[in-house]
C-alpha positions in Angstrom: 41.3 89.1 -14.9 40.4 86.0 -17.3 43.0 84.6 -19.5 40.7 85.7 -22.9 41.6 89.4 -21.0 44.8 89.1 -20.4 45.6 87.6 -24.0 43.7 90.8 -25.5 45.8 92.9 -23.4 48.9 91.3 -24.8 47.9 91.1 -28.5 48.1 87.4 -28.8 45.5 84.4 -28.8 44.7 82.5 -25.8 46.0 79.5 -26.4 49.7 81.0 -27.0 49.1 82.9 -23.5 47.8 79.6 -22.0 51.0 77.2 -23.8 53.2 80.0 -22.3 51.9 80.2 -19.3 52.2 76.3 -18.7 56.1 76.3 -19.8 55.4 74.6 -23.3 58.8 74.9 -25.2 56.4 75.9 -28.9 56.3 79.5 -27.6 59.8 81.4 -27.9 61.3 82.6 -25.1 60.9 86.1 -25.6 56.6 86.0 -25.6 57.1 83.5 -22.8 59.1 86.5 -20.6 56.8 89.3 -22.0 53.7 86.6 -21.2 54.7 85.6 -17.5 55.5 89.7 -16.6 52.4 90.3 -17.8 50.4 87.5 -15.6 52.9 88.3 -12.7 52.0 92.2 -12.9 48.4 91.5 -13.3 47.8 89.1 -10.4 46.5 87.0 -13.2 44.6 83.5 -11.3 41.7 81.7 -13.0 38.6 82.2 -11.8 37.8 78.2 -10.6 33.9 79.1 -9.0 33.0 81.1 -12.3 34.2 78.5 -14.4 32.5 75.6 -12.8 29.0 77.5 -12.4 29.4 78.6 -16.3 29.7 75.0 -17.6 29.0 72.7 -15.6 32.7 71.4 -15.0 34.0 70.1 -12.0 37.2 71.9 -12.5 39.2 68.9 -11.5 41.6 65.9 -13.1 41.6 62.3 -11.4 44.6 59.9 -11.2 43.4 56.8 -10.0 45.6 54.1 -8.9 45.0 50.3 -8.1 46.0 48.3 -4.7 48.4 46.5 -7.1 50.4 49.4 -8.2 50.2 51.7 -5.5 53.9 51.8 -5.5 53.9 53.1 -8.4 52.8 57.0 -6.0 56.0 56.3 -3.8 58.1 56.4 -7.3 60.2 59.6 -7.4 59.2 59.5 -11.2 55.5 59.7 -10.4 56.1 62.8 -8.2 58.0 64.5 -10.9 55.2 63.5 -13.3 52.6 65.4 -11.2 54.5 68.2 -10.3 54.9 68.9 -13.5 51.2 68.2 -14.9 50.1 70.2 -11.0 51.7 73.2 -12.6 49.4 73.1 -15.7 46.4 72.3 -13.4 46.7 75.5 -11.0 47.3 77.8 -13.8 44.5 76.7 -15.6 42.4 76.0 -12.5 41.8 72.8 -12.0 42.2 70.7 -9.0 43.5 67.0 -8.9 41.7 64.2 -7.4 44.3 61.2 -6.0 42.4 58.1 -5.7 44.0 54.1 -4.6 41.3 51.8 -4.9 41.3 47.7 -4.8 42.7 46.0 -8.2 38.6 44.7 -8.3 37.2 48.3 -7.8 39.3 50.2 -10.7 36.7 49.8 -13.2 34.1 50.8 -11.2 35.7 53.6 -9.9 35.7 55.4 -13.3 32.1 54.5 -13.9 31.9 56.5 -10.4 34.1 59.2 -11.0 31.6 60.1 -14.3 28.4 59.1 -12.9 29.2 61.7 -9.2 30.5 64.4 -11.7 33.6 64.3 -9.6 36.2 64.7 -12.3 36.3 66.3 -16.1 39.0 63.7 -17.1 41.6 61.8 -16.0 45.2 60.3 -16.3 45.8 56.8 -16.4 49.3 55.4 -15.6 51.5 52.0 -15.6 49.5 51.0 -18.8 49.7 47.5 -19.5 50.4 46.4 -23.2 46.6 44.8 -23.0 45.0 47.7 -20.9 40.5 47.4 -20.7 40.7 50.6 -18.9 41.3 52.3 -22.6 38.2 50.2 -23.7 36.3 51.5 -20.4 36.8 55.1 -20.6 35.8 55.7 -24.1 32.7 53.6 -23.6 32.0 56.3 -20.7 33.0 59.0 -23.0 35.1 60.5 -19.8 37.9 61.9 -21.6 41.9 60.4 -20.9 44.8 60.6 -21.3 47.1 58.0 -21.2 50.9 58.1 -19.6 52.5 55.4 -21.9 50.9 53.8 -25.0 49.3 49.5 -25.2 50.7 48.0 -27.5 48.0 45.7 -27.8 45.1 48.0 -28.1 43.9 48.9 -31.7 41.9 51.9 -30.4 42.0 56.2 -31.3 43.2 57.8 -27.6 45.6 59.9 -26.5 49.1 59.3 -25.0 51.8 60.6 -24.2 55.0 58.6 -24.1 59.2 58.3 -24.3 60.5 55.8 -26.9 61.2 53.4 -25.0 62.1 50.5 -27.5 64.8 53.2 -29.3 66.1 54.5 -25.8 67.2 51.0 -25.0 68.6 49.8 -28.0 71.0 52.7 -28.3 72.0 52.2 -24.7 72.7 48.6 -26.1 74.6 49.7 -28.8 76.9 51.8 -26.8 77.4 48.8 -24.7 78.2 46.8 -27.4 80.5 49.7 -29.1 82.4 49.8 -26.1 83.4 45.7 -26.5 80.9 44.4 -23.4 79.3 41.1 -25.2 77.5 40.2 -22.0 75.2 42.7 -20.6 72.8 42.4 -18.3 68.5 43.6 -19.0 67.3 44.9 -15.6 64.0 46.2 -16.4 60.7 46.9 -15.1 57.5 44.1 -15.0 56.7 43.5 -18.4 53.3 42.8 -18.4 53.3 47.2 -18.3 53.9 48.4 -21.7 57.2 50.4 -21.2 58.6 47.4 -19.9 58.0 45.4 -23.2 59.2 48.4 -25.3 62.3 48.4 -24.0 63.2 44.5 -24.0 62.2 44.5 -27.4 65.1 47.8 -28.1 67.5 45.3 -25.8 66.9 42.0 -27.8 67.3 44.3 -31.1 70.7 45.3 -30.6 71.8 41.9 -29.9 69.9 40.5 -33.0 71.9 43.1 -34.9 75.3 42.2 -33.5 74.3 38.4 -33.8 74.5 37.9 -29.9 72.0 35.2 -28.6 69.9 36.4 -25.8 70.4 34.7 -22.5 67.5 34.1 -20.0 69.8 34.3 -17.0 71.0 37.7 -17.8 67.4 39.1 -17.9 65.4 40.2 -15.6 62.2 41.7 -14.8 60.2 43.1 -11.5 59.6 45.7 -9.8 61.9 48.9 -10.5 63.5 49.4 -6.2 66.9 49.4 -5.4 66.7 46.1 -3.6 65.1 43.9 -7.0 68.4 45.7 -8.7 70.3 44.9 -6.1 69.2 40.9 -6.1 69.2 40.6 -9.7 72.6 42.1 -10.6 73.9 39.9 -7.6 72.5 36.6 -9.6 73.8 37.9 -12.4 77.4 38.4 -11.1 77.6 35.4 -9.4 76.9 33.6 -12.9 80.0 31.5 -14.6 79.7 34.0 -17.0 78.6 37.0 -15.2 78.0 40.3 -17.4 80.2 43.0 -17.7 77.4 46.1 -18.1 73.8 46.3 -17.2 71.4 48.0 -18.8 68.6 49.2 -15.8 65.2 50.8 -16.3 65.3 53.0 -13.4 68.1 55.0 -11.5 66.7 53.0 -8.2 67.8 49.7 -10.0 70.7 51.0 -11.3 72.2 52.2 -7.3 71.3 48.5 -6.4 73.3 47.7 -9.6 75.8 49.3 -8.4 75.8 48.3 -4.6 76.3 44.7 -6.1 78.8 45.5 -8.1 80.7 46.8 -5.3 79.9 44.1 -2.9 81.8 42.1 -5.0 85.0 44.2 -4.4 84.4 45.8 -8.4 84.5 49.1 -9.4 81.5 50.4 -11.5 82.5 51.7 -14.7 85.8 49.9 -14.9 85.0 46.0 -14.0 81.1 46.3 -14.7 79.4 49.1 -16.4 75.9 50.8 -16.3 73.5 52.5 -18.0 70.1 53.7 -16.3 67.0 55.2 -17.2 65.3 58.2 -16.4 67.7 60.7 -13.9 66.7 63.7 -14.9 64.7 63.5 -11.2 64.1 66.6 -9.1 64.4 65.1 -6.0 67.3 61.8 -6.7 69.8 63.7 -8.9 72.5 61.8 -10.9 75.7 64.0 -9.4 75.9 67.3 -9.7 77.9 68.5 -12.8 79.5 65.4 -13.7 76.5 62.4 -13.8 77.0 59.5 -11.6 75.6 57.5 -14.3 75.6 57.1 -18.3 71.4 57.3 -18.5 68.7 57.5 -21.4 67.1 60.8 -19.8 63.8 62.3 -20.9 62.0 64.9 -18.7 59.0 63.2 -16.9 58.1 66.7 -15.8 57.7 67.4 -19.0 55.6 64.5 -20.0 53.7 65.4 -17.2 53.3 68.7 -18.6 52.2 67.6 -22.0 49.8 65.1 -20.6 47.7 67.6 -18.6 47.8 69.8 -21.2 46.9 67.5 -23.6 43.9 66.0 -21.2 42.3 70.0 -20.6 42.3 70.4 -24.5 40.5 66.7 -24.8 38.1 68.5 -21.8 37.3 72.2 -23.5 36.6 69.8 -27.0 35.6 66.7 -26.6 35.0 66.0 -29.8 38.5 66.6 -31.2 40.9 64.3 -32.7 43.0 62.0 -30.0 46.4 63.7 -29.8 49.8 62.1 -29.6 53.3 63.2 -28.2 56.4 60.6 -28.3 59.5 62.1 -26.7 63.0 60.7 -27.3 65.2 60.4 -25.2 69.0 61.5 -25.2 72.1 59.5 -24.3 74.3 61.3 -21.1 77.7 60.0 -20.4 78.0 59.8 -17.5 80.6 58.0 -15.1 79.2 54.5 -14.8 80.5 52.9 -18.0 84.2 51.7 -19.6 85.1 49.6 -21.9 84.8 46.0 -21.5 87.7 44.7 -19.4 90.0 42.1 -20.7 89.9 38.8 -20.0 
């Protein structure tokens, strides 16, 4: 059974069977139950050989990663990322094509990819704020999608991406609400775009409260637990250490928090924290009470989105670039107090 059948034997269109299918929250619950029974009773499973041999596709997505920022696959974000866009792949019947390549060679490699066939599309990640591979693949007319948005590129593409700039200032703010006047920035490289964002949302709540910025209590590299744990150590050993970090990663924020406690403190009471991104399938933050106060937005999801988004971009090339920005919400979690007195 195809999914045009299995939509005609449900009395809906294929697109609401397909958006059902791959978990997409537009469809209410009920037709999502009614649609998975269906597929489930069915033994509904794309037909990959047909498909290929009918258009021409190769039936597969590529993700392709320079030397540089091959960490970037060891990330426990980036496995939550493709598990979630894997789950759209298999039911629509595509396969995914994992490629690290030398920083010299990415260019080429798309050129490559289009000119063997090899892929229909592909995903491009840690985007830089200045990023030639947008320029590149719509010269090749491969279609893209892009995890994360360059700010300096003036071009129509798609993307899919978290507000970073807003999801840092408000962690600011509640910072600042909460009486901490220095707080530390531990974020991510900046030349990537997400990076950048979310200084800017930093410096903004400061600007607003009339705080100077302070170079020493800024950092940026990559996002482990031993950069975090090295740069909240400089930071605490300062005249005027801070008393909360803001950290762009739950791995930064644990070596946050190791330094904290290395110094005989107690996070949440001497020195607070707020991370990014722990809604992680595999690195949870506690189990009903969070370990941390985080910005969380589901990368599965994004990951879901952005495969979704790239097949779409693949059935009609021609069609408008699509965008998705997620927010993301505030958890209160453990690792933040007010400011202690002096």
């Amino acid at each position: 059974m195809n999914l045009k059948e299995l939509a005609l034997k449900l009395n809906l269109s294929p697109t609401t069977v397909s958006r059902a299918l791959n978990g997409y929250p537009e469809v209410n619950a009920a037709t999502r139950e009614r649609i998975l029974a269906a597929a489930k009773r069915h033994n509904y499973r794309p037909n990959t050989r047909a498909i290929r041999l009918a258009t021409g596709r190769a039936m597969a997505v590529g993700h392709v990663f320079p030397v540089a920022t091959k960490s970037e696959i060891m990330n426990p974000i980036f496995a939550d990322f493709i598990a979630g866009a894997g789950e759209v792949y298999t039911t629509n019947g595509y396969d995914m094509l994992l490629s690290v390549v030398s920083d010299a060679a990415e260019t080429q490699s798309y050129h490559d990819l289009k000119l063997r066939g090899a892929v229909d599309g592909v995903i491009i990640h840690a985007v830089r704020s200045s990023d030639d591979r947008i320029k590149t693949l719509l010269q090749l007319g491969l279609p893209f999608v892009s995890h994360g948005r360059a700010t300096s590129v003036d071009l129509p593409y798609s993307w899919v991406d978290v507000n970073n700039r807003r999801a840092f200032l408000r962690a600011t703010e509640f910072l600042l609400d909460l009486a901490h006047q220095r707080i530390g920035l531990i974020n991510g490289k900046e030349d990537l775009d997400f990076a950048l964002r979310r200084r800017m949302g930093y410096l903004e709540a400061l600007s607003a409260r009339a705080i100077a910025q302070d170079p020493a209590l800024m950092f940026t590299g990559e996002l482990t637990e031993h950069a975090g744990y090295l740069a909240a150590s400089t930071m605490l050993a300062l005249p005027q250490p801070p008393t909360a970090f803001v950290c762009a990663s739950m791995l930064s924020g644990m070596g946050a928090r190791r330094a904290i406690e290395a110094r005989g403190l107690v996070m949440g009471r001497d020195v607070s924290v707020i991370i990014f991104d722990d809604e992680l399938s595999y690195l949870r933050n506690g189990e009903d009470l969070p370990i941390f106060t985080a910005t969380r937005s589901s990368v599965r999801l994004a990951g879901q989105l952005a495969a979704q988004m790239l097949l779409d971009l693949i059935a009609d090339p021609a069609s408008a670039p699509q965008n998705r920005l997620l927010e993301a919400d505030l958890i209160l979690g453990q690792s933040t107090g007010p400011a202690p007195r002096k």
